[in-house]
N, C-alpha and C positions, 0 to 999 in steps of 0.2 A: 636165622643164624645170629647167634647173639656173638655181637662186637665187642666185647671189652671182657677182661679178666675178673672180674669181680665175686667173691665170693661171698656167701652169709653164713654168719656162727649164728646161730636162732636156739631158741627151746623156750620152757616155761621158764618164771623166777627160780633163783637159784638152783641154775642147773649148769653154773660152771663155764658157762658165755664168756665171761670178764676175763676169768682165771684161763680160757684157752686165746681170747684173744691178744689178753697180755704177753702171754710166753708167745706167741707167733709174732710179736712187736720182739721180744727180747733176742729172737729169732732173726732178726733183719726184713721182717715180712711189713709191706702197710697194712695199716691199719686204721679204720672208721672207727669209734667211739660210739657207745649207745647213746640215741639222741635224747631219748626221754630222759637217761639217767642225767645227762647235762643239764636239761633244763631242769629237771628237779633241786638239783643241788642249786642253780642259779636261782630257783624261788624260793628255798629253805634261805640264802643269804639275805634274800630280802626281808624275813619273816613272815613268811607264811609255811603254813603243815604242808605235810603229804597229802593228805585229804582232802586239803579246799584245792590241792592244784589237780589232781591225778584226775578225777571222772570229771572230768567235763570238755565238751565239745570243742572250747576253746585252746586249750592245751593238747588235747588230739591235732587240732590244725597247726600247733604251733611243731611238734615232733615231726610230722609231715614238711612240713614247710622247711625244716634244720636238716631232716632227712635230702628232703630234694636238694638243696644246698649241698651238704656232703657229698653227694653223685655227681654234681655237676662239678665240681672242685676234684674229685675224684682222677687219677688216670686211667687211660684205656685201655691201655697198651702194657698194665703192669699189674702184676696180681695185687689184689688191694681186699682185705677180711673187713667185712661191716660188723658190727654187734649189734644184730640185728637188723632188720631192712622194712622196707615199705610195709610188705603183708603183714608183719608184726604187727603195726598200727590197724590196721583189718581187724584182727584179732582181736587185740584190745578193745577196740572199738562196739565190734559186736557184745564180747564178754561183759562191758559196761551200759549195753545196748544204749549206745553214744549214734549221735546221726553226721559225719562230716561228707560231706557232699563232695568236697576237692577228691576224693578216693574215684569217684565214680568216672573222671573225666580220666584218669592213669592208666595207662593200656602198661601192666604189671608182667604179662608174659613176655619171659626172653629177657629181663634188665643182667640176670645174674648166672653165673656158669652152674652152681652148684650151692644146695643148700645143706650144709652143718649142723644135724639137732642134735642137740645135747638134753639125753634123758635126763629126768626131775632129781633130784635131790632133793634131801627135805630141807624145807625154806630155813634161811640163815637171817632173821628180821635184823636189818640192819639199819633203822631211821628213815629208808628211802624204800626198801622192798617190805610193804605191808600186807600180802597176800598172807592168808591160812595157807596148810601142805594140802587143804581141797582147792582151794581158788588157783592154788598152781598147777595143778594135776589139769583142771579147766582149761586154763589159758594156754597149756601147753600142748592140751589137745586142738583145743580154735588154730592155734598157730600151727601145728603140723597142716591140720588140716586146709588152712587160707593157703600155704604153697602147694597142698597136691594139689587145690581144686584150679589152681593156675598153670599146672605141668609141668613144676618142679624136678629135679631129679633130688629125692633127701636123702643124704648119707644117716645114718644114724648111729650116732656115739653113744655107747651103752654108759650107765651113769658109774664114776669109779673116783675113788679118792684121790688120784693126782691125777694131771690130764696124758700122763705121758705115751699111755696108748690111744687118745684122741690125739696126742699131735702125730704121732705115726700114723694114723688113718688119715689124719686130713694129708697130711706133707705126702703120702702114696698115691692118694686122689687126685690132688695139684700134678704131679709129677707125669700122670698118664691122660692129663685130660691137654690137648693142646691146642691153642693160640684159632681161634675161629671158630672150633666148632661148637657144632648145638649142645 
């Protein structure tokens, strides 16, 4: 029985993650912030590329590590959207066939009520999301599939130029799903 409200907005790159979890902030909804995107930007201040940070093992444990942080700070008892969550970094991980080890000791089934996927869009390169429209079609197949293979239940939001009939699917989802159950 999963304990806490928590839900996950997931997909590939730009697939409109940000743009739905922002409007469920503008919403009055909480909200988690994408770890990786954070720490990207906090290494681009320092001067360093997207390149030297992204594939490597040591920046996978660091989005892990900002992740678990976020959940533990997180409330239980309140619906709270992540951009993104744990399995995401799985995904990642695999797709840059990265080795981190902390993944392996997380018992991942049951953290979250419901998973959020927002189909592809073609990639919007913005400084920080450097995949090709194939590497995210990839990665957004890894990541559908790291939540089913965990017993997920995925909504799936077809991909559309404003989010506003993803926020009516998610807010009807929320709405009928309630306080305890699986």
């Amino acid at each position: 029985m999963i304990k806490n409200q928590w839900y996950v907005i997931s997909g590939g790159p730009s697939s409109g993650k940000t743009t739905l979890i922002n409007e469920l902030a503008a919403r009055g909804y909480k909200t988690a912030g994408e770890a990786a995107r954070f720490l990207i930007e906090q290494k681009i201040g320092e001067g360093k590329s997207v390149e030297d940070i992204q594939n490597t093992n040591e920046f996978q444990k660091e989005v892990l590590d900002l992740q678990l942080r976020n959940e533990k700070n997180a409330p239980k008892d309140k619906i709270v959207f992540f951009d993104r969550a744990i399995p995401d970094g799985l995904a990642y991980c695999q797709f840059q066939k990265l080795n981190v080890p902390e993944y392996a000791s997380l018992d991942l089934r049951g953290r979250y009520k419901k998973i959020f996927f927002c189909q592809q869009l073609s990639v919007d390169k913005d400084g920080i999301r450097i995949e090709s429209d194939k590497s995210a079609r990839e990665l957004s197949r890894l990541i559908w599939q790291a939540y089913d293979d965990l017993g997920y239940e995925i909504i799936n939001l077809p991909a559309a130029p404003t989010p506003d009939n993803r926020i009516k699917t998610v807010i009807s989802e929320i709405k009928n799903h309630k306080f305890g159950e699986v």
